[in-house]
C-alpha positions in Angstrom: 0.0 0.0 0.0 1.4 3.2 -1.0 1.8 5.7 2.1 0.1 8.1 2.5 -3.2 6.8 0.8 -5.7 3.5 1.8 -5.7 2.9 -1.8 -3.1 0.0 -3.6 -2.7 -2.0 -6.5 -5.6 -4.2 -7.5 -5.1 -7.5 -6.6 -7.7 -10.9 -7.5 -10.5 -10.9 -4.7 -10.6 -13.8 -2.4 -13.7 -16.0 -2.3 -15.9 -13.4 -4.4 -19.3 -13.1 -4.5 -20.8 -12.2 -8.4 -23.9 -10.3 -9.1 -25.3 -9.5 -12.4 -25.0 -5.9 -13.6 -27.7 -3.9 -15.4 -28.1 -0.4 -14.3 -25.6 1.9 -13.0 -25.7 5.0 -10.8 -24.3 8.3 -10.1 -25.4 9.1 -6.4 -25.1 12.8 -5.4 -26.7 15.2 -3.0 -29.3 17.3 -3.2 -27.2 20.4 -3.6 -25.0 18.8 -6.2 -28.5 17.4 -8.3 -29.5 21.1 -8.1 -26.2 22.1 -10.5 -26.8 19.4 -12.7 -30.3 20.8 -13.5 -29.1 23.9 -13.9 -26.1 23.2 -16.2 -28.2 20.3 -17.8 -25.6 17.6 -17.4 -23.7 16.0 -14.7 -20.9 17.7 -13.4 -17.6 16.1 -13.5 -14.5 15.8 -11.4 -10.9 14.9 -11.2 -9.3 12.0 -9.2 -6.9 13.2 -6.8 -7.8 11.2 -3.5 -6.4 8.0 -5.1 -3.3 5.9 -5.5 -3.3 7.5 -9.0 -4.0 10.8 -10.2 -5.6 11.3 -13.2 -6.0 14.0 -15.1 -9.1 13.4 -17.1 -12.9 14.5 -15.9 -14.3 11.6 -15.1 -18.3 11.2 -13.9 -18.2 8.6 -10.6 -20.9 5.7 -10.7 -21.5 2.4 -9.2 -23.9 -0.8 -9.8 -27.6 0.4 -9.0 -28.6 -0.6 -5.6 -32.4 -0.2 -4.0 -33.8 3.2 -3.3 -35.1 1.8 -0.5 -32.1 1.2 1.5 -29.7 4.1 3.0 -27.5 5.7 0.9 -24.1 6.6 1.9 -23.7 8.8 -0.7 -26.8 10.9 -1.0 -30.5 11.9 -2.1 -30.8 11.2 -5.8 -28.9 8.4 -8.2 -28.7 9.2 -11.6 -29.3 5.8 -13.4 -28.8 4.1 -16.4 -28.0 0.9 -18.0 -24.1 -0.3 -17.8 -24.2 -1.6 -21.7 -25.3 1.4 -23.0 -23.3 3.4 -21.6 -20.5 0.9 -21.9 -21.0 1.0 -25.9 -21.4 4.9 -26.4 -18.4 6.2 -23.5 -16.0 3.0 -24.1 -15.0 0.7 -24.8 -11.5 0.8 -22.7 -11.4 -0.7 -19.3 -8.6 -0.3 -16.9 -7.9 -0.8 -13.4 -7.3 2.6 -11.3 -7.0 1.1 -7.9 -8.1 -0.9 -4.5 -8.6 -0.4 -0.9 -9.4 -3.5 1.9 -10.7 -2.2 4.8 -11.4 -5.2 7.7 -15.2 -5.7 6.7 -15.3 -4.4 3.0 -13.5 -2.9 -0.1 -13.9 -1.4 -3.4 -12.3 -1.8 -6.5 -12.4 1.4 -8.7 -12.2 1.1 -12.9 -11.7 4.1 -15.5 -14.4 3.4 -18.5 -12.4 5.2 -21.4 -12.6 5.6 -25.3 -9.2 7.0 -24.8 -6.3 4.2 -25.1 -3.8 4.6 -21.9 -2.3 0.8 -22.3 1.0 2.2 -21.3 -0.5 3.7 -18.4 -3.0 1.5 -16.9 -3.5 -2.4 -16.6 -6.3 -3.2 -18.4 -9.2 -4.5 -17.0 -9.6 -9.0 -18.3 -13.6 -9.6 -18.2 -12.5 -13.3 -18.7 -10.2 -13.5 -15.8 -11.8 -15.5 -13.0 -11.4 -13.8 -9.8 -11.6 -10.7 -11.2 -13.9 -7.7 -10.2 -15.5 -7.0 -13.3 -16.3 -10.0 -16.1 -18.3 -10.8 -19.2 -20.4 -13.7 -19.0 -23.7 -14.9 -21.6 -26.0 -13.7 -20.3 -24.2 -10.0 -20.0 -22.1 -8.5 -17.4 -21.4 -9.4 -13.5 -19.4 -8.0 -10.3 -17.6 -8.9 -7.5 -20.7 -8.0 -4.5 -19.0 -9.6 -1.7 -15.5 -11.3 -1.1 -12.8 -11.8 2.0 -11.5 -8.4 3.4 -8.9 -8.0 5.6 -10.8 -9.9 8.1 -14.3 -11.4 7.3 -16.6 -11.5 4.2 -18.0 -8.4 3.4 -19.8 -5.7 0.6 -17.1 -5.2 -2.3 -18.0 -2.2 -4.1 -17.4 -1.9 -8.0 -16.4 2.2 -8.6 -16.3 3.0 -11.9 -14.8 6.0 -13.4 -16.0 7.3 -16.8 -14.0 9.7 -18.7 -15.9 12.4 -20.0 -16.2 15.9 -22.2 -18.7 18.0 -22.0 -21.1 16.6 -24.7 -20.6 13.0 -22.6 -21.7 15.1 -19.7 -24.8 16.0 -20.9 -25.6 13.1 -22.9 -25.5 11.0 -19.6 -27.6 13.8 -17.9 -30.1 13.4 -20.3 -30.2 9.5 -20.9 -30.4 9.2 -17.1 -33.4 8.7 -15.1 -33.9 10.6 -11.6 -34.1 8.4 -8.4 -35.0 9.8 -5.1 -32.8 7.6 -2.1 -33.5 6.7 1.1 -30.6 9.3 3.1 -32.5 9.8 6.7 -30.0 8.0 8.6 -27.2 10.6 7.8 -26.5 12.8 11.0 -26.7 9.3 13.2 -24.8 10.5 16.4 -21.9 9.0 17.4 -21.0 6.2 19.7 -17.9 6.2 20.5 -15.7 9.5 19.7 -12.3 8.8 18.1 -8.8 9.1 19.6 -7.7 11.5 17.1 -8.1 14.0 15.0 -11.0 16.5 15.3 -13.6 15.4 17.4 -16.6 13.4 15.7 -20.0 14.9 15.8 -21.8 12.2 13.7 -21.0 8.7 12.1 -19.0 9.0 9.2 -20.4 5.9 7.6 -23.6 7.4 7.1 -23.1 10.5 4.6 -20.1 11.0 2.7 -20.1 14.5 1.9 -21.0 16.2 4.9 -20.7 13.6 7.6 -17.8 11.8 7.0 -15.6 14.2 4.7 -16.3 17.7 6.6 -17.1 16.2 10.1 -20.8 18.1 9.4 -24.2 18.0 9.8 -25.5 16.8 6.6 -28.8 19.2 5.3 -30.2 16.7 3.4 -31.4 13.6 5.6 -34.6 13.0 3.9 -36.9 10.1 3.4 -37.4 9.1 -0.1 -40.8 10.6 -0.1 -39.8 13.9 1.3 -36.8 13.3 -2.0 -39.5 13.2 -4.2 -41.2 15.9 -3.5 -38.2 18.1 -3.5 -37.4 16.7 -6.8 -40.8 17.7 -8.6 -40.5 21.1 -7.4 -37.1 21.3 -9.1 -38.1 20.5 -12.0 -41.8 22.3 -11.7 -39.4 25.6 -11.0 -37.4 25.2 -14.1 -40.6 24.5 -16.2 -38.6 21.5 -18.1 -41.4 18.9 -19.3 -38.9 16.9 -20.9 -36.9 16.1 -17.9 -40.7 15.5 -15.7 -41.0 13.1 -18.6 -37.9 11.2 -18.4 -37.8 11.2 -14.4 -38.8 7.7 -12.9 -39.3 7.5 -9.2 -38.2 4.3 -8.5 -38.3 3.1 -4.5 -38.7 -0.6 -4.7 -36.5 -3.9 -3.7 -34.0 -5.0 -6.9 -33.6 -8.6 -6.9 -30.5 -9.4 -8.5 -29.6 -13.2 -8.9 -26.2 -14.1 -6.7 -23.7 -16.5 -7.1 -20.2 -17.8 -5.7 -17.2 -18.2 -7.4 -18.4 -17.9 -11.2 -16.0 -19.1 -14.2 -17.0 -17.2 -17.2 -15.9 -19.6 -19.2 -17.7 -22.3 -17.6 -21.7 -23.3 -18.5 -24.4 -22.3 -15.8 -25.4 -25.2 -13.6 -29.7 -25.0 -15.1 -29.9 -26.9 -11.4 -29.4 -23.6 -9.4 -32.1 -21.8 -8.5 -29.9 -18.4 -9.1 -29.1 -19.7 -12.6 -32.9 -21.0 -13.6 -33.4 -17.3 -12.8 -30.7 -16.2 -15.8 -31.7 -14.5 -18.7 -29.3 -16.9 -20.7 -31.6 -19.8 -19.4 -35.0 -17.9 -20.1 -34.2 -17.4 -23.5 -32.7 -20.9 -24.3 -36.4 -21.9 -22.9 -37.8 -19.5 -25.2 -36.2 -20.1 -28.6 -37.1 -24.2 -27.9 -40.1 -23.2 -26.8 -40.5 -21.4 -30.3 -38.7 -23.9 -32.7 -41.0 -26.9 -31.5 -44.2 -24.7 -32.1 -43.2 -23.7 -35.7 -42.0 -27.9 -36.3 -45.8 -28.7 -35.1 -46.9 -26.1 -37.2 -45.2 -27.4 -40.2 -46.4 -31.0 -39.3 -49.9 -30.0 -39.2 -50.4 -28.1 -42.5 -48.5 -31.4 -44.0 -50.9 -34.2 -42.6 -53.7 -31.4 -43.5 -52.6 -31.4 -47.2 -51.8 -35.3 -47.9 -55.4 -36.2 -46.3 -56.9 -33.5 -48.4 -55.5 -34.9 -51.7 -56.9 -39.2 -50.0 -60.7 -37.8 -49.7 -60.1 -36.4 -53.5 -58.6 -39.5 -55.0 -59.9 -42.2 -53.0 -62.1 -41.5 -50.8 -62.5 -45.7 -49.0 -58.6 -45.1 -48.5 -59.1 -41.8 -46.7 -62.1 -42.9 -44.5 -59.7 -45.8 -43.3 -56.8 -43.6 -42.9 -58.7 -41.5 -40.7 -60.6 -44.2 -38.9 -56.9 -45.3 -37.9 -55.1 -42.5 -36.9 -58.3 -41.7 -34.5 -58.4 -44.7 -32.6 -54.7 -44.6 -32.3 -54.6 -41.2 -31.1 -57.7 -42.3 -28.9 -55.5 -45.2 -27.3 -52.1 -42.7 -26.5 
């Protein structure tokens, strides 16, 4: 670990945890959702608080989690799906760097269209082990793994490189979800033997809580979110972005499993993998092959007993006669 800094060289995670990945997030607070409204995109930053600098803009986001849990980082996720914006703002992946704490860790990726090979390890989606990787049925992410010392949450960070037109392209592909922050400004326990002295948990708000040691203004229910939300965007008259805002405060049940080779065919005797889109559509395109074969079949036994009853219609009569009693019997 480099001094100075909790963050090191990414190493392979120990005993990880995958979950698929669909939608990704940009979690801010309220404050910081008010500028992006204003400007009309999201506001980027620089990296300076990690292992590596870099000196791109880069837009922060994470795998979406449930509105309905505590956020650490805020009132409002900006979401959107990982593949499109993989396709559109990649397609370079590297690795930036890690931090293990005793409990959990993070992992944090740059998403590029900009080639820095010389800089940066790239990111290998077919490496097992590894924090980010390509399966059938799409993408998946290291969830959980050892830490320093027990299981824990691993949190994928992922750093997109942006301009300005990226910016606002994301603001506006992006739909607007209010998140559970009222447990920000939880008092502290137990006050720490150095530094200033702690008015709140830091592992409750980011921003205010944990990075200026303040009390956060924003610890709202995802109701009272919502409301302040509408009246943003009822104030700045914009019936494009009421239109594309979708209040989303509801469970998301993402399939989990252990230890996954991507290389390696899903087990169809899981229950996790039964629940796999790869699965589904296998089911779907068998389902679909045997109806158009039965289809076929039928228009052919519908034809060759159409041409018996007009040539000979005895031999038809005993044709049918047959097949019906030996259907009758099955």
């Amino acid at each position: 670990m480099d001094s100075g800094t909790v963050f090191q060289a990414v190493k392979p995670l120990v005993n990880p945890t995958y979950a698929y990945l669909d939608e990704i997030s940009r979690c801010v607070h309220f404050d910081d959702f008010q500028e992006a409204v204003q400007k009309g995109m999201l506001v980027p930053q620089r990296v300076t608080n990690g292992r590596t600098k870099l000196r791109c803009q880069v837009l922060w986001f994470a795998p979406s989690r449930s509105s309905s849990d505590h956020n650490f980082f805020g009132n409002v996720s900006f979401t959107v799906r990982w593949e499109t914006v993989q396709q559109k703002l990649g397609p370079n992946l590297y690795f930036i760097d890690q931090a293990v704490f005793n409990s959990r860790s993070c992992t944090r990726v740059l998403l590029t269209k900009k080639n820095y090979d010389g800089r940066f390890r790239k990111v290998d989606l077919n490496v097992l082990h590894s924090p980010l990787q390509k399966c059938r049925p799409g993408f998946i992410y290291v969830s959980h793994c050892m830490n320093k010392v027990r299981n824990g949450p691993h949190v994928l960070e992922i750093a997109i490189e942006v301009n300005d037109a990226d910016a606002r392209w994301l603001y506006l592909n992006c739909r607007q979800v209010a998140n559970n922050h009222s447990e920000a400004n939880t008092r502290v326990r137990n006050a720490r033997t150095y530094g200033p002295e702690s008015k709140v948990q830091g592992n409750k708000c980011l921003k205010f809580n944990a990075a200026q040691n303040l009390v956060c203004p924003y610890q709202w229910t995802v109701a009272e979110c919502e409301e302040k939300i509408d009246a943003v965007f009822q104030s700045t008259r914009s019936a494009t972005e009421i239109g594309l805002r979708k209040s989303v405060s509801r469970e998301i049940n993402i399939p989990i499993f252990r230890n996954h080779d991507p290389n390696s065919s899903f087990d169809l005797k899981s229950s996790d993998d039964l629940n796999s889109s790869d699965y589904l559509n296998s089911s779907y395109e068998l389902n679909s092959s045997y109806d158009r074969s039965s289809s076929c079949y039928l228009i052919f036994l519908s034809i060759f007993f159409l041409f018996l009853f007009i040539s000979n219609f005895p031999v038809f009569m005993f044709f049918f006669l047959f097949i019906y009693f030996f259907l009758d019997r099955i």
